[in-house]
C-alpha positions in Angstrom: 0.0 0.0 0.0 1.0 3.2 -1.2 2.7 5.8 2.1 0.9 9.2 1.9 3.5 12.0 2.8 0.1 13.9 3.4 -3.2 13.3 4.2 -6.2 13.9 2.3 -7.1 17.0 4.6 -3.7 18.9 4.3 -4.1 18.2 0.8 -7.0 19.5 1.0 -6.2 23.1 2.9 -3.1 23.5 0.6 -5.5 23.6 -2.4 -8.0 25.9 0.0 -4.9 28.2 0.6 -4.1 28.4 -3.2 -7.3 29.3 -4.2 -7.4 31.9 -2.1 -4.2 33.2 -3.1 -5.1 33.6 -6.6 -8.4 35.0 -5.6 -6.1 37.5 -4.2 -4.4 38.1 -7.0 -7.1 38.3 -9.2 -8.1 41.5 -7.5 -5.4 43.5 -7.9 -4.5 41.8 -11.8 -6.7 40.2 -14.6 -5.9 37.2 -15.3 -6.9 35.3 -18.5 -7.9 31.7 -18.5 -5.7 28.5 -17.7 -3.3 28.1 -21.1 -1.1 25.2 -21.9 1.8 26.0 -23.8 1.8 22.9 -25.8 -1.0 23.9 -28.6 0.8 27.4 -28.7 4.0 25.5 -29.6 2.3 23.1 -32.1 0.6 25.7 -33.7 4.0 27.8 -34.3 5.9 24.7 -36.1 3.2 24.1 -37.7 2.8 27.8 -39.3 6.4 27.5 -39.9 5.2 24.8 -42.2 2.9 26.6 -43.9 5.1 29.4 -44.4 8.1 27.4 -45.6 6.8 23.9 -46.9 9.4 23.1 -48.6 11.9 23.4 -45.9 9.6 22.7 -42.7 6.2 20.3 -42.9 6.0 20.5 -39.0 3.2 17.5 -37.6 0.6 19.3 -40.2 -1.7 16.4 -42.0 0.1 16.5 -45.5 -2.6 14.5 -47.0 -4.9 17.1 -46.2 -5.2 19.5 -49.2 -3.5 22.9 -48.6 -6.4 25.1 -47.9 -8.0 22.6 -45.7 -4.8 23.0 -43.3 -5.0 26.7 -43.9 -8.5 26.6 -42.7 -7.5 24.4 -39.8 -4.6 27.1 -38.7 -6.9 29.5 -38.4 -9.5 28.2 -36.6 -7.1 27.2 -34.2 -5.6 30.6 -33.8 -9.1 32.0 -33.2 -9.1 29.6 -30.3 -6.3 31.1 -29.0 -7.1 34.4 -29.2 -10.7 34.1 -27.6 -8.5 32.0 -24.7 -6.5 34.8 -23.4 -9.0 37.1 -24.5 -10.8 39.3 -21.0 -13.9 36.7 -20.6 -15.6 34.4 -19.1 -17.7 32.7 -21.5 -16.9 29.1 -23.3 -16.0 29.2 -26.7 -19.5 28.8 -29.0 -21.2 31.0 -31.1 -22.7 32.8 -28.1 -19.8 34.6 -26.9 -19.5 37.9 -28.2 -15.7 37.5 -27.9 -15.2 35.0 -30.1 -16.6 37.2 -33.0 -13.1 39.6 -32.1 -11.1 36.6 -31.9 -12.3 35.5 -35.4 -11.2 39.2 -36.6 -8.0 39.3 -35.1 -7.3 36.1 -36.9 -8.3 36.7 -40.3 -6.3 40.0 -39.4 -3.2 38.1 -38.8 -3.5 35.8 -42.2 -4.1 38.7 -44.3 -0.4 39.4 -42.7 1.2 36.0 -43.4 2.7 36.8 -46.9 4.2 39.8 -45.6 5.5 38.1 -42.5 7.0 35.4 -45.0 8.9 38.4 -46.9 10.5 39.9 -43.6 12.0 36.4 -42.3 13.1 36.1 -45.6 15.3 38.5 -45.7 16.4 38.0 -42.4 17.4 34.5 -44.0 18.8 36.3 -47.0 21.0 38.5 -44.1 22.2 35.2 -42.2 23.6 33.7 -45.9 25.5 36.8 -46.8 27.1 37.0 -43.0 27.8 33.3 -42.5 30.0 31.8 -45.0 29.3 28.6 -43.0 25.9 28.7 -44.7 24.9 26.3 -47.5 21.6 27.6 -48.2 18.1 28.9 -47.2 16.9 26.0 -46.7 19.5 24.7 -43.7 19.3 28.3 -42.5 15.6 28.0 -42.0 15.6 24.8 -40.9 18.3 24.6 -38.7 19.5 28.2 -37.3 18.0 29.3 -33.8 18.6 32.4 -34.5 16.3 32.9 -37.6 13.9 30.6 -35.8 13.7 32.9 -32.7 13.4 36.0 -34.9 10.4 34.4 -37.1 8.8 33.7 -33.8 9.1 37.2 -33.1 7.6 38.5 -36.2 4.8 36.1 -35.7 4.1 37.8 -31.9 5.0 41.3 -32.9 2.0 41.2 -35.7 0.1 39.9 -33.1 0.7 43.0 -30.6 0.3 45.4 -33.3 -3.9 43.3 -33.7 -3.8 43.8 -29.4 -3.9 40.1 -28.7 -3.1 39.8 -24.6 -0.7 36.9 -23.4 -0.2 35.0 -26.5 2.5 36.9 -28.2 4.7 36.9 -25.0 4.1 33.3 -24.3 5.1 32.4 -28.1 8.5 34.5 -27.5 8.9 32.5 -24.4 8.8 29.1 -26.4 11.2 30.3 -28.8 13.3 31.8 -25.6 13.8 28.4 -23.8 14.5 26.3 -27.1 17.2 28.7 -28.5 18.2 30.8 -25.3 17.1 34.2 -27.2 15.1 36.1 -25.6 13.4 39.0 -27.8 10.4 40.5 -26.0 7.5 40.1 -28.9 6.9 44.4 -28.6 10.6 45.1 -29.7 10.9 46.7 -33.1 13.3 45.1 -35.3 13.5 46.0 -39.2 14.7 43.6 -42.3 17.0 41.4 -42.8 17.8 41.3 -39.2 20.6 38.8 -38.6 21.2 36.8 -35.0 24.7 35.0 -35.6 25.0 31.5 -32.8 22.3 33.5 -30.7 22.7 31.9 -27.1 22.1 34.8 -24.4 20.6 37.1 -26.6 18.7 39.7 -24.7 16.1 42.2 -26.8 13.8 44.1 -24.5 10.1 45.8 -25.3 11.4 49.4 -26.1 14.1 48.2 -28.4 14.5 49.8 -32.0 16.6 48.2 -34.4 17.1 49.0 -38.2 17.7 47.3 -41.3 20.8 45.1 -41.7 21.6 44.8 -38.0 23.5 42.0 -37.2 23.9 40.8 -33.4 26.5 37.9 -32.0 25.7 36.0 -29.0 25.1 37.5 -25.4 24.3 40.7 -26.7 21.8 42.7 -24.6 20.3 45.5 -25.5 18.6 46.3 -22.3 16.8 49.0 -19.6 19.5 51.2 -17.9 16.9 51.6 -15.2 13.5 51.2 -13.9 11.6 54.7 -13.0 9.6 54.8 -10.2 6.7 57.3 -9.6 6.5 59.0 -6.6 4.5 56.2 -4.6 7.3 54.2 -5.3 5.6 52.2 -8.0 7.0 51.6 -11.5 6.4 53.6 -14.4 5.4 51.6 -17.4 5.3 52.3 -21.1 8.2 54.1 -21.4 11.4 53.8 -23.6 13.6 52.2 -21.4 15.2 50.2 -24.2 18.2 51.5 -26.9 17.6 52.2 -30.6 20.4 50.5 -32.9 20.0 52.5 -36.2 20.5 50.7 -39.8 23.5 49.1 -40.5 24.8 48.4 -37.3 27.3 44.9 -36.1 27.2 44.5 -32.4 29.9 41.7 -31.3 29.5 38.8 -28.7 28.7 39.8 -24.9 28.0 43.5 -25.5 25.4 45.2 -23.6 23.5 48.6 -24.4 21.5 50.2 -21.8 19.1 52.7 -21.8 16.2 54.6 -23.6 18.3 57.2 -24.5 20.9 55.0 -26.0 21.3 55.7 -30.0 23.8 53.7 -31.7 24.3 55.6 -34.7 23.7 53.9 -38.5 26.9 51.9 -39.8 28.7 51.3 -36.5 31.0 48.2 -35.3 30.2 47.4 -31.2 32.9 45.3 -30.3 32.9 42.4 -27.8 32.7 42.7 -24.6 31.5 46.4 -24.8 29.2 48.0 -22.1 27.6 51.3 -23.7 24.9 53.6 -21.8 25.5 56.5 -23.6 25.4 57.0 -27.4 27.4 57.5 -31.0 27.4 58.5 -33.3 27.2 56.8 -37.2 30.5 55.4 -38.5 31.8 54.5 -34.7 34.0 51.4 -34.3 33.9 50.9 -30.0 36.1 48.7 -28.5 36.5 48.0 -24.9 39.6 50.0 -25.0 37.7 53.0 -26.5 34.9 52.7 -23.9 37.6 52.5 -20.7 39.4 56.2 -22.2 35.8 57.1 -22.8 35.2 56.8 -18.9 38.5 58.2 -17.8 38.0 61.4 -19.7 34.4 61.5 -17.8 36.3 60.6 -14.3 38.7 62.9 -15.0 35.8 65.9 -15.7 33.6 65.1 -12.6 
């Protein structure tokens, strides 16, 4: 016979004591519905698919006819929007959510060849700057950091439509199975190029241009955190640098700071820590950075 480490009434106050506890939190946050990540995750490879069958099929039903798996993808996005949408209501043709959910959809395929365009320049940009590459078809396949940014540009069109949850969550999926981290409101032009890709950091308020290319452990990141005066922070503002067009950042640099401009056609070495910026056509090295801080020691 089994040994119960607990018994069946301390199991039961423990879940007492956690429904409570989200009841509490529920009052001072909304909170959308339960969500597994598993059918967010499907749903991604399998739109991968669709947007690159020759290179990706994903787990979609190939001996279902094209449009029929179309239809399929997005019915099943609708179900995910309506999930995190602010409701309460199951998902039938009674909910007056679900008509908003269907929208939003139809919104987001009416954006799919587009989306297919960016990522493929950014697979365009990852051929020309590795000359380990064979070919659009292993870069797409194989490279985590194309895969992260596609991701992105999946969540970032669905931010722009105002979908809740989803987009973040989908960013976090393609965060823990590459180790980049881009934060799905980021703004990030064409052919963006992520070279290896492990420790890359991208937060909400960053802008970056065309042609940027990034090496692993870069983060461009928040300098610091305003407060108001209660002590509570400030939200929705810039806290994250722009890169302009044109722009190479090395392995293990970090850029803090709204304020932070990294002028067009720069070189960021390695190991550089920037929270100020500079200006277009600037190569910074650690070396540069270091006399860059003496001369400020030296004025203060």
């Amino acid at each position: 016979m089994r040994n119960r480490a607990l018994s069946s009434d301390q199991l039961s106050e423990i879940l007492r004591q956690l429904r409570e506890g989200e009841a509490d939190i529920r009052t001072r946050h909304a909170l959308s519905r339960a969500m597994s990540r598993e059918p967010i995750r499907q749903w991604i490879r399998d739109i991968e698919a669709l947007l690159f069958p020759h290179c990706l099929m994903g787990n979609l039903d190939t001996a279902a006819p094209p449009l029929e798996r179309a239809e399929e993808l997005l019915w099943r996005l609708t179900a995910l929007i309506h999930q995190v949408s602010d409701h309460r209501c199951e998902m039938d043709s009674l909910c007056p959510e679900l008509a908003k959910a269907e929208d939003i959809a139809r919104a987001f395929f009416l954006a799919l060849p587009e989306i297919q365009h960016e990522a493929l320049t950014d697979a365009e940009a990852a051929y020309e700057g590795d000359p380990a590459a064979k070919g659009l078809t292993e870069i797409i396949s194989t490279y985590p950091g194309f895969y992260a940014t596609l991701v992105y540009r999946l969540a970032h069109r669905l931010v722009t439509l105002g979908v809740p949850l989803l987009p973040r969550m989908m960013t976090e999926i393609a965060h823990s199975e590459t180790g980049i981290d881009i934060h799905p409101g980021a703004q990030i032009g064409l052919y963006f190029f992520i070279d290896h890709g492990t420790g890359v950091v991208i937060g909400e308020t960053t802008e970056i241009g065309d042609r940027v290319t990034l090496y692993q452990g870069v983060t461009l990141g928040a300098l610091n955190f305003p407060h108001d005066q209660e002590g509570r922070l400030i939200r929705g503002t810039k806290r994250h640098p722009t890169i302009e067009h044109d722009v190479v950042i090395y392995s293990e640099a970090t850029i803090l700071g709204g304020n932070t401009v990294i002028g067009h056609d720069s070189v960021i070495g390695g190991n550089v820590w920037l929270t100020e910026s500079v200006p277009p056509f600037s190569k910074v090295t650690t070396k540069s950075t270091i006399a860059l801080r003496t001369r400020q020691d030296s004025v203060t």
